[in-house]
C-alpha positions as CSV (number, residue, x, y, z in Angstrom):
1,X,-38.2,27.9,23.5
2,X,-36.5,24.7,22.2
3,X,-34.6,24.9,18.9
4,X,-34.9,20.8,18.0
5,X,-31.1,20.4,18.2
6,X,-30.5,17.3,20.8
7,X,-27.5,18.2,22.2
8,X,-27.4,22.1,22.6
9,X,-28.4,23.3,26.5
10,X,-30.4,25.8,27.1
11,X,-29.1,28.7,29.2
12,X,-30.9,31.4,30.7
13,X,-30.4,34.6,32.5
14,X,-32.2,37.9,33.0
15,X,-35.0,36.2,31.1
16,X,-32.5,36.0,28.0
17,X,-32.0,32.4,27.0
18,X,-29.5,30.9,24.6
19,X,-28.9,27.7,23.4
20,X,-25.1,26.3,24.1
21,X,-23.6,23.5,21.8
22,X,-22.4,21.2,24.4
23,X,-20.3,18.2,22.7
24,X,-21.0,16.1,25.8
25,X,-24.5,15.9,25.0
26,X,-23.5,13.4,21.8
27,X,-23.0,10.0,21.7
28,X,-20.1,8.7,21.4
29,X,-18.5,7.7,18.1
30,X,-16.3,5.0,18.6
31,X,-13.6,7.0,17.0
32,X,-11.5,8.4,19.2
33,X,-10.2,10.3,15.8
34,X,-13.4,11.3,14.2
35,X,-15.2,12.2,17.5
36,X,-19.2,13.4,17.5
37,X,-19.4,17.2,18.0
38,X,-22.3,19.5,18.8
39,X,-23.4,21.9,16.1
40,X,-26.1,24.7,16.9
41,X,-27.9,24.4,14.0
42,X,-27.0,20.8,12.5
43,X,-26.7,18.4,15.4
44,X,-24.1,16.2,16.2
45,X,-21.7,15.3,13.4
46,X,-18.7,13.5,13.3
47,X,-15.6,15.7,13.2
48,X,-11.9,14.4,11.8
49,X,-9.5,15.5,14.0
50,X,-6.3,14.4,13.0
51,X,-3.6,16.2,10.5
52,X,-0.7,14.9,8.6
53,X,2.6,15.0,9.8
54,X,5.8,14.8,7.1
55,X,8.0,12.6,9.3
56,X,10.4,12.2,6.1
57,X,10.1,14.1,3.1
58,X,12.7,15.2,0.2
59,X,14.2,18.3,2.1
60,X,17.5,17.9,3.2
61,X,16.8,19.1,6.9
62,X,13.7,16.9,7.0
63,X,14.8,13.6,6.5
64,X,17.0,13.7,3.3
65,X,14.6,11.5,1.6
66,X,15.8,12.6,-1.9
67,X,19.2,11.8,-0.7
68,X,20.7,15.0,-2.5
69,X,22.3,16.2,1.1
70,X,25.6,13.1,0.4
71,X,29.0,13.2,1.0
72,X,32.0,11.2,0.3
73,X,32.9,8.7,3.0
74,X,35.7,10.3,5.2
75,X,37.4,7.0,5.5
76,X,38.5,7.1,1.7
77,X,41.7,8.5,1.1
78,X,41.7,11.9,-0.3
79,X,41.0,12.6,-4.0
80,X,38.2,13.4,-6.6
81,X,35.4,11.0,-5.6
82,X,34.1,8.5,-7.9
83,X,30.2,8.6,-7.8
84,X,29.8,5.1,-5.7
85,X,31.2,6.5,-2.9
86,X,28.6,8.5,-1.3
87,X,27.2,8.6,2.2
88,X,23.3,10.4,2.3
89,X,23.1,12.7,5.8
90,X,21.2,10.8,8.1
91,X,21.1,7.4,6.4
92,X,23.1,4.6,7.8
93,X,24.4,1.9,5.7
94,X,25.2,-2.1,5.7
95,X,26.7,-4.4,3.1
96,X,29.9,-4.0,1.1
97,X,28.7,-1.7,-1.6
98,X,27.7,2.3,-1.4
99,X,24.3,3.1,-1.6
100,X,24.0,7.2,-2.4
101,X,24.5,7.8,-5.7
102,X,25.4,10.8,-8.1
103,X,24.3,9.6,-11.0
104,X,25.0,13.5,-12.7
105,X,24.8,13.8,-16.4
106,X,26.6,10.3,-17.4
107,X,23.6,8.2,-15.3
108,X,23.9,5.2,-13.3
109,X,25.3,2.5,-15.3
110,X,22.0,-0.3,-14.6
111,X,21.6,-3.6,-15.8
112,X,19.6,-1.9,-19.0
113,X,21.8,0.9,-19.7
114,X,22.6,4.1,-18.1
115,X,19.5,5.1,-15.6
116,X,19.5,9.0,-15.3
117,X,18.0,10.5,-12.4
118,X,14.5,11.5,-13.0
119,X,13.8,14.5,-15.1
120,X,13.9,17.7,-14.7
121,X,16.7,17.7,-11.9
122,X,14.5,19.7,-9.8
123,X,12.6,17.1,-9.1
124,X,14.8,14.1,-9.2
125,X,18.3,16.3,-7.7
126,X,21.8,14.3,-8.8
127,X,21.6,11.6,-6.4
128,X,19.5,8.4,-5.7
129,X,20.1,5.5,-4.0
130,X,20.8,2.0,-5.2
131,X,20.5,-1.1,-4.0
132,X,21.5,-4.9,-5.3
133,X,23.7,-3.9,-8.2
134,X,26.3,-6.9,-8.1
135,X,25.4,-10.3,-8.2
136,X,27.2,-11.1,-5.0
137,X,25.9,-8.0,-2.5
138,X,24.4,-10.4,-0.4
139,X,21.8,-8.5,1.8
140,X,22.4,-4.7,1.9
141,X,20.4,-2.2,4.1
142,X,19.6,1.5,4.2
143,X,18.2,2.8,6.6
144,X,17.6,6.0,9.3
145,X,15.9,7.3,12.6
146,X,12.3,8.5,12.4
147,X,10.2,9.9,15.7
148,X,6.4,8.9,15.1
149,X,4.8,12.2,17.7
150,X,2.0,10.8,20.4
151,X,-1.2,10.0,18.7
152,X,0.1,8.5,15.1
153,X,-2.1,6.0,13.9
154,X,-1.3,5.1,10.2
155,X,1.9,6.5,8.4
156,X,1.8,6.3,4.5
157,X,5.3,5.7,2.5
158,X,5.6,7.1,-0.8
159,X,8.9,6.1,-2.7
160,X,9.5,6.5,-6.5
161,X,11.2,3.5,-8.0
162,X,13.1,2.6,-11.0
163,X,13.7,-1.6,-10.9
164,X,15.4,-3.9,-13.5
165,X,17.0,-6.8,-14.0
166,X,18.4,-9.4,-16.4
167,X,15.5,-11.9,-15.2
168,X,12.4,-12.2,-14.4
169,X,12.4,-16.2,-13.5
170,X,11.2,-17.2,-10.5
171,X,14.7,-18.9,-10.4
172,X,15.8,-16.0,-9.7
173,X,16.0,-14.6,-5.7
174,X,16.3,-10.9,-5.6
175,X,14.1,-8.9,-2.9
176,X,13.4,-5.3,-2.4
177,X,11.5,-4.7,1.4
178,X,10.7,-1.1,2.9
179,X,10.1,-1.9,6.5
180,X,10.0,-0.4,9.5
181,X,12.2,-1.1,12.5
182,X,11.2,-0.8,16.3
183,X,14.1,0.9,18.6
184,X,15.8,-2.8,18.7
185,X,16.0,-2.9,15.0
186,X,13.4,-5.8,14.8
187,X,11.0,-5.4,12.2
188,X,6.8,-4.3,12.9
189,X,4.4,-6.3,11.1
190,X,4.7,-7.2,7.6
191,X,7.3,-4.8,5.1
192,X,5.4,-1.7,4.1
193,X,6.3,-3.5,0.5
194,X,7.9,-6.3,-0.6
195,X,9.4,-6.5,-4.4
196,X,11.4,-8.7,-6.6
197,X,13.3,-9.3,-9.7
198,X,9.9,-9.9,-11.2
199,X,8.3,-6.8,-10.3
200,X,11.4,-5.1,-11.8
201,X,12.0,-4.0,-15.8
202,X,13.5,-5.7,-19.1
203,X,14.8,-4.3,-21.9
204,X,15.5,-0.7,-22.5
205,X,12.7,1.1,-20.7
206,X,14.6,2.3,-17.8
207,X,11.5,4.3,-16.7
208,X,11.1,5.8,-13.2
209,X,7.8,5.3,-11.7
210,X,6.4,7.9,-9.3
211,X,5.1,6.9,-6.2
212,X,6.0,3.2,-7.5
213,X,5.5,2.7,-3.5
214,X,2.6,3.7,-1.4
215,X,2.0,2.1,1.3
216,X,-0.5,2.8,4.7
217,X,0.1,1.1,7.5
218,X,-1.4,1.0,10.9
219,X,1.7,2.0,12.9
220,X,-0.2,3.1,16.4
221,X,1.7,0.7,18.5
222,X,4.9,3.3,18.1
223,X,3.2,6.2,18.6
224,X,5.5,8.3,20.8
225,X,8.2,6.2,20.3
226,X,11.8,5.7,18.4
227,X,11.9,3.7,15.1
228,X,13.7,3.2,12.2
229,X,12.9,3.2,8.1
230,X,14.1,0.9,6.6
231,X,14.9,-0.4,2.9
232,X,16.4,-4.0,2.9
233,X,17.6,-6.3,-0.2
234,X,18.9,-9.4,-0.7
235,X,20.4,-10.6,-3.8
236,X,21.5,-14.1,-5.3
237,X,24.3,-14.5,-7.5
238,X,22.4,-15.3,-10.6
239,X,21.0,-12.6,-12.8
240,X,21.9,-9.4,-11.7
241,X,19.3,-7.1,-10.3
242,X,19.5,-3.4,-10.0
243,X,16.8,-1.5,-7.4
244,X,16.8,2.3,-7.5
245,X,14.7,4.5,-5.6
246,X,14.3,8.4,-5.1
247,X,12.2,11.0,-3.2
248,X,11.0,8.8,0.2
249,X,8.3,10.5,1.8
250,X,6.9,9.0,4.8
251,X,3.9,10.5,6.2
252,X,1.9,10.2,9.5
253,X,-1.6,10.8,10.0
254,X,-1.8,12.6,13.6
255,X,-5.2,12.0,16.1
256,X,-5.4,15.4,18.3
């Protein structure tokens, strides 16, 4: 006795029959993530396999991307640290000015004013990082391992930003990139975003914007393999520029 579903098989024994759901019996979807399986009743149907996989989020034992797991540089000579001389666990630095830092109750003295961590502290912790700064940093880079597991195909990056500057003229050459590294430290594909002093603030504002970056990229070619995050700037010595960011989260999508 049929039951009008195509891809169930019909099994018999001791005169009992049964129909089987047999996946093979589908055609193929031509996603090798969203494959065609048999249901009894409904047919074949395109099922999502994949799950999401925090890579970095804001815990400190998962990528420290809220950067509240920092401590002072053990080169410096011994005594109360100032708040620009921060290291963030797991993050490796370049360029001649500290990144991590703890902004605490006085803020981060900005090109606007004081820039306080974002509010309530649960959310925003005592430390962010900041990039640019001084006229003359030159091109600065922060940036850490990641593992993408077997199967990754797009990883999305979430980062909440806080950007200002004293100009917004074209004139004016300061650039904010989150890329992503292979294990030679040569960039993949285009930066996962690409800012300037005109994307950044004026005035007094000084307002954080979550999830000022989010950004999906197709990332299947290092599936399985070593790469790095990275968050690169370059500044000119014209109007100063200042580039805070908190609370990186980067996020792969997993095929199973």
């Amino acid at each position: 006795m049929t039951d009008n579903v195509s891809c169930t098989v019909e099994t018999c024994s001791n005169h009992l029959c049964s129909h089987v759901a047999t996946d093979t019996q589908c055609a193929p979807s031509g996603d090798a993530c969203k494959p065609n399986k048999c249901d009894a009743t409904l047919n074949c149907k395109q099922v999502d396999i994949t799950s999401l996989t925090p890579i970095v989020s804001t815990a400190v034992d998962n990528g420290n991307g809220g950067f509240e797991d920092s401590m002072v540089d053990p080169s410096l000579p011994s005594q109360p640290p100032p708040a620009d001389s921060f290291v963030a666990k797991g993050w490796l630095e370049t360029g001649d000015y500290y990144i991590s830092y703890e902004c605490g109750s006085g803020g981060c003295a900005g090109t606007n004013g004081a820039t306080f961590p974002q509010a309530p502290i649960s959310v925003g912790g005592r430390f962010v990082a900041w990039m640019g700064s001084q006229t003359d940093s030159g091109v600065t880079q922060l940036y850490r391992a990641i593992a993408l597991p077997t199967g990754t195909t797009n990883v999305q990056l979430l980062v909440d930003i806080n950007l200002q500057t004293k100009s917004t003229a074209t004139t004016n050459h300061d650039y904010f990139e989150a890329r992503v590294l292979d294990s030679n430290l040569a960039q993949v594909g285009t930066a996962l975003a690409a800012l300037s002093n005109v994307n950044a603030q004026t005035g007094g504002g000084r307002a954080w914007t979550k999830d000022g970056i989010n950004a999906t990229r197709d990332l299947s070619a290092l599936a399985g393999k070593p790469a790095f995050l990275m968050f690169w700037t370059s500044v000119d010595t014209s109007a100063r520029s200042d580039f805070f960011f908190d609370n990186v989260r980067l996020v792969a999508t997993v095929c199973k």
